[in-house]
C-alpha positions as CSV (number, residue, x, y, z in Angstrom):
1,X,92.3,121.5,109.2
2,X,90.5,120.9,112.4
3,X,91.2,123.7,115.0
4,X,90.9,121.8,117.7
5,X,92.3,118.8,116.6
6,X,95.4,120.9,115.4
7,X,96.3,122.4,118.9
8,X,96.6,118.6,120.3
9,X,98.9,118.1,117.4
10,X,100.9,120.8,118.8
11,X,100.3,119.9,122.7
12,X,103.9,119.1,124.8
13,X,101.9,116.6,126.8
14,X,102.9,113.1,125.6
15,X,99.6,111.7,126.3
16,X,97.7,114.4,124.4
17,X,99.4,114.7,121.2
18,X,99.8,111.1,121.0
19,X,95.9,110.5,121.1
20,X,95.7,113.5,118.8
21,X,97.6,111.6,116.0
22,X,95.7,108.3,116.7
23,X,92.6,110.4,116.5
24,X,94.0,112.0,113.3
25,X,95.2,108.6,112.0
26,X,91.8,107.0,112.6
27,X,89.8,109.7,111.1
28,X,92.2,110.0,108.0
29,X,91.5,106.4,107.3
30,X,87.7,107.3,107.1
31,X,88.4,110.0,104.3
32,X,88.5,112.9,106.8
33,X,90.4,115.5,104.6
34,X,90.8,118.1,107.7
35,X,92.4,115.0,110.0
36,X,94.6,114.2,106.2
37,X,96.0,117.9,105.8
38,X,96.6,117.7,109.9
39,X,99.0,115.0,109.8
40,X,100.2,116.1,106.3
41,X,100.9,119.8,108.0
42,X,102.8,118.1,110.7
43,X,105.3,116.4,108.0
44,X,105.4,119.1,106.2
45,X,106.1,122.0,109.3
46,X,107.9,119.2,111.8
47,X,109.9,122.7,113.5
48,X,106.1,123.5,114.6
49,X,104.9,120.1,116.6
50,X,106.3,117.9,119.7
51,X,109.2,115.8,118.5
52,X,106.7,113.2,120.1
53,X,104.0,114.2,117.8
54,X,106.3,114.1,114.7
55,X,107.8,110.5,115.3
56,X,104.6,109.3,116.2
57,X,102.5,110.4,112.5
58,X,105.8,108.4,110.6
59,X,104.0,105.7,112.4
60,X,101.2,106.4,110.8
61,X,101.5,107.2,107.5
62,X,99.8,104.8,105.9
63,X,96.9,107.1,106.5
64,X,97.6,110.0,105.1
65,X,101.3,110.1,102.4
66,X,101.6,110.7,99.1
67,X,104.4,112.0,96.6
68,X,103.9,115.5,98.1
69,X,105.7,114.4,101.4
70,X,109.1,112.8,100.2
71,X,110.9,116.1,99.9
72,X,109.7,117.2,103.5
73,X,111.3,113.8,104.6
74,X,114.4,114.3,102.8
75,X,115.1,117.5,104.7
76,X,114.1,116.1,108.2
77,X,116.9,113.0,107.3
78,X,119.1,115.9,106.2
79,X,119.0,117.8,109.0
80,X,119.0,114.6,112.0
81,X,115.8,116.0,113.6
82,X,114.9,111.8,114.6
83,X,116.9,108.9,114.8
84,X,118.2,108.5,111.0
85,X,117.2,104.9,111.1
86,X,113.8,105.7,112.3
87,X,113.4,108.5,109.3
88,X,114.4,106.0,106.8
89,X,112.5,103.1,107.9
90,X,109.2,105.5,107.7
91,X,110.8,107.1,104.2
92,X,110.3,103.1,103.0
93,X,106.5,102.5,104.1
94,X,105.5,105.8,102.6
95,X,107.9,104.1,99.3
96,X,110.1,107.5,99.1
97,X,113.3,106.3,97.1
98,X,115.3,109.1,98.3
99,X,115.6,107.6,101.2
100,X,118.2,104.8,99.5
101,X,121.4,106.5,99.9
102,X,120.6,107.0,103.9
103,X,120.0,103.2,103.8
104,X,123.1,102.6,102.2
105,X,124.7,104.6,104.8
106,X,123.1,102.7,107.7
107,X,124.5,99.6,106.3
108,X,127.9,100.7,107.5
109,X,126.7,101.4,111.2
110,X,128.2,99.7,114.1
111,X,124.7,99.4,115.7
112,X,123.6,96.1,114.3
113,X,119.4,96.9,114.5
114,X,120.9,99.9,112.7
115,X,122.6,97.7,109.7
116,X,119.3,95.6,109.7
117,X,116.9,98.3,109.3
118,X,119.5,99.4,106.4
119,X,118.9,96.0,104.6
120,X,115.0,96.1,105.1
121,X,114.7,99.4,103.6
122,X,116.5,98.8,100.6
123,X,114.4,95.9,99.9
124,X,111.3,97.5,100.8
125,X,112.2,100.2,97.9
126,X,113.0,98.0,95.5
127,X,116.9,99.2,95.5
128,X,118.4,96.7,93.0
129,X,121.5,98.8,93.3
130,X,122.0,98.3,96.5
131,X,122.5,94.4,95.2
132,X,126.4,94.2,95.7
133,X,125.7,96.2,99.5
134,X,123.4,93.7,100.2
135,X,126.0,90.8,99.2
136,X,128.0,92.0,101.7
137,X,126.1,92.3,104.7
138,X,125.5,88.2,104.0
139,X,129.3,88.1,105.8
140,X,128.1,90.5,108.8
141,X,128.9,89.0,112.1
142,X,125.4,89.4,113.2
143,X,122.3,86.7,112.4
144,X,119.8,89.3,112.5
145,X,121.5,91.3,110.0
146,X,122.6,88.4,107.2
147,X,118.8,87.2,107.7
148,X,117.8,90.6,106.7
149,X,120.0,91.2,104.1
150,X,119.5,87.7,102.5
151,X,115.9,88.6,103.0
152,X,116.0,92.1,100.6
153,X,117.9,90.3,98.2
154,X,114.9,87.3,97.9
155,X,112.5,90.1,97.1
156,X,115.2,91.9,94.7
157,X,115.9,88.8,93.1
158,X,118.2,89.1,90.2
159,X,121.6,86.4,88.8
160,X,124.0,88.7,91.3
161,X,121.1,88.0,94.0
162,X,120.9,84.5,93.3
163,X,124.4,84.0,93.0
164,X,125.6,85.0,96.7
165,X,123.1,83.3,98.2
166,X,123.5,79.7,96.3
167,X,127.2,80.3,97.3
168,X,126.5,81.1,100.8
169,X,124.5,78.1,100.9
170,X,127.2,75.9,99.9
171,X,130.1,77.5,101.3
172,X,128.0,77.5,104.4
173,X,130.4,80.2,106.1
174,X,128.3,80.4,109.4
175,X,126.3,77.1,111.2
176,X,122.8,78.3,110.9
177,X,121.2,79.2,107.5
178,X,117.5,79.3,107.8
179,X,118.0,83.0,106.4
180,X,119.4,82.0,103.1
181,X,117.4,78.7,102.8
182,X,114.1,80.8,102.8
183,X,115.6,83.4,100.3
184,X,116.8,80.7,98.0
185,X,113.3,78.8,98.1
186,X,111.8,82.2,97.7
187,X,113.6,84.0,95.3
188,X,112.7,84.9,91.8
189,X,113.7,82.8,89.5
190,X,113.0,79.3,90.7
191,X,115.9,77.8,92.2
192,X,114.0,74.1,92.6
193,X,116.4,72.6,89.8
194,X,119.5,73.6,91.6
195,X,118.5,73.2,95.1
196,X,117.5,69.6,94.2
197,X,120.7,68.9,92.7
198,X,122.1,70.4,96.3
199,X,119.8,68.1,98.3
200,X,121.9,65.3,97.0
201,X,125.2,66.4,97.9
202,X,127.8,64.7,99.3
203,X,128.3,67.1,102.2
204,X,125.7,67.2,104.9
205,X,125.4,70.9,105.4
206,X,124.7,71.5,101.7
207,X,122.2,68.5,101.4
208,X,120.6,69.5,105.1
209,X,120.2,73.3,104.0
210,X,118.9,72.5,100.5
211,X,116.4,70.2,101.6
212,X,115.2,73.3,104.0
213,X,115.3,75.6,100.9
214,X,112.8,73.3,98.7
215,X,109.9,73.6,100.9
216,X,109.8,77.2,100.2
217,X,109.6,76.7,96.5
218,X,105.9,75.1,96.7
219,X,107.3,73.0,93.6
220,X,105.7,69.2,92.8
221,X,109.6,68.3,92.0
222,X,110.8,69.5,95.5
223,X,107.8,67.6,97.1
224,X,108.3,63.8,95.5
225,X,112.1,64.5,96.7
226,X,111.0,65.8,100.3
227,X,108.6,62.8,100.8
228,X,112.0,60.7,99.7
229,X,114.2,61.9,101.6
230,X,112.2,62.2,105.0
231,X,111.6,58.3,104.9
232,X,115.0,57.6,103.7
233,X,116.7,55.8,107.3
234,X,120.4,57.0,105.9
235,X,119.1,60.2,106.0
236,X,118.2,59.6,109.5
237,X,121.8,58.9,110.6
238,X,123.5,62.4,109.7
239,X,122.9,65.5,111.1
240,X,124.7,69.4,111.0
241,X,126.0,70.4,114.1
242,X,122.6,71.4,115.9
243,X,122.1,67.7,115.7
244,X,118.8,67.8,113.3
245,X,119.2,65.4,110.5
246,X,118.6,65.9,107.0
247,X,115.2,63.4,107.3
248,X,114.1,66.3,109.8
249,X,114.6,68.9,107.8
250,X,112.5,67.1,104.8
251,X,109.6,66.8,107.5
252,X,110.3,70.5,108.5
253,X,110.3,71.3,104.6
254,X,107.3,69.8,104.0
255,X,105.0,71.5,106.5
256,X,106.5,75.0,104.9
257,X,105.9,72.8,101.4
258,X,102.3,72.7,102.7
259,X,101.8,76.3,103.8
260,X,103.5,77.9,100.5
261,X,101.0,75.7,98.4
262,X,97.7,76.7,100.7
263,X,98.9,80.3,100.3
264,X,98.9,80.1,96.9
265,X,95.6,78.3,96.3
266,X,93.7,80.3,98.8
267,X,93.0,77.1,100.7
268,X,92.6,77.9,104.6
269,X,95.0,76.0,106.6
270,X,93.9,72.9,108.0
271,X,93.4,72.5,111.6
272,X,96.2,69.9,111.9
273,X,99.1,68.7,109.5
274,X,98.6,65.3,108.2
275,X,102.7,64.7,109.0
């Protein structure tokens, strides 16, 4: 390790050791070994650096983990030396697993941005256990935490993932279900069949969510129907109780139709929409 770069590391002034890990970061990223085993020693020895210094290298870890740091991690979440939250959330972009049962934990946290980190990390690491947890926080009184939780369960995927959220979608317990729309449109397997089935149901939330839902899936089916059903004038007359209409939502669902499709192609956006 570099001397010098080291006793920044270990400086109390903010300013300091907070260059000295974007220094560190920065050369890491270039394949400097000595700036890797810095930010590595401060992981590995947090008791020896600036708690500034510490929280500021879990921002940076995509320079510089690997498999050797996870158990180093587990103790700091053992022993509260950050913000457990904060911990966890770095324990999922480094991709250490052990952090799932803190996760699990934070779902249960009266802070909401505390429940919705919880949700994020279990998606991030892949936590199909954590499936029924996730379930649950769909009924949390907060938006920011159902979005995230319906959010990990899109990339989870799964019949008990796919399940809540088509019931969520049709039971529409809460007025506003962008959240569950995108995970339905995004989730693995396609839900295009049933969502186009949805999109012609007799109840306007189902119908108005639904058509959201399809533009996500990037399907030809869910196109022909959007294209229907946004120059369709009954569809023009009924709206949910934001007072957007199902025809809106089919224009709305085609733009995302668009953007899925471009993604997916490797076409670069066009400058304008053709809607």
């Amino acid at each position: 390790m570099t001397d010098d770069l080291v006793a920044r590391l270990l400086d109390p002034d903010p300013e300091v050791h907070e260059d000295a890990v974007d220094d560190a970061a920065e050369r890491a990223m270039n394949d400097d070994q000595g700036a890797v085993d810095a930010l590595r020693d401060v992981v590995l020895h947090v008791e020896r650096y600036p708690i500034g210094t510490f929280e500021r290298t879990l921002n940076r870890l995509y320079a510089f983990a690997n498999p050797s740091l996870e158990p180093a991690m587990m103790r700091a979440l053992e022993s509260g030396v950050s913000a457990t939250w904060y911990l966890t959330a770095a324990c999922a972009r480094a991709g250490f697993r052990g952090a799932v049962p803190y996760a699990l934990a934070l779902l249960g946290s009266p802070v909401t941005s505390e429940r919705s980190v919880g949700c994020e990390v279990l998606g991030d690491l892949d936590a199909h256990e954590a499936v029924p947890h996730l379930v649950a926080r769909l009924g949390d009184p907060e938006h920011v935490v159902r979005e995230a939780a319906a959010g990990a369960l899109a990339g989870l995927g799964g019949a008990d993932a796919v399940d809540a959220l088509r019931r969520e979608l049709v039971e529409h317990r809460f007025p506003l279900l962008g959240n569950v729309a995108n995970a339905l449109g995004s989730i693995d397997p396609d839900q295009s069949v049933w969502l186009l089935d949805q999109a012609c149901a007799p109840d306007v939330d189902t119908r108005y969510w639904a058509v959201r839902a399809l533009g996500r899936t990037g399907s030809e089916r869910a196109h022909e129907r959007l294209l229907h059903v946004a120059a369709d004038p009954a569809e023009e007359t009924v709206a949910i109780a934001n007072g957007s209409t199902v025809a809106s939502a089919a224009r709305k669902s085609l733009k995302t139709w668009q953007r899925v499709r471009r993604a997916r192609t490797g076409t670069p956006s066009a400058s304008a929409d053709p809607l």
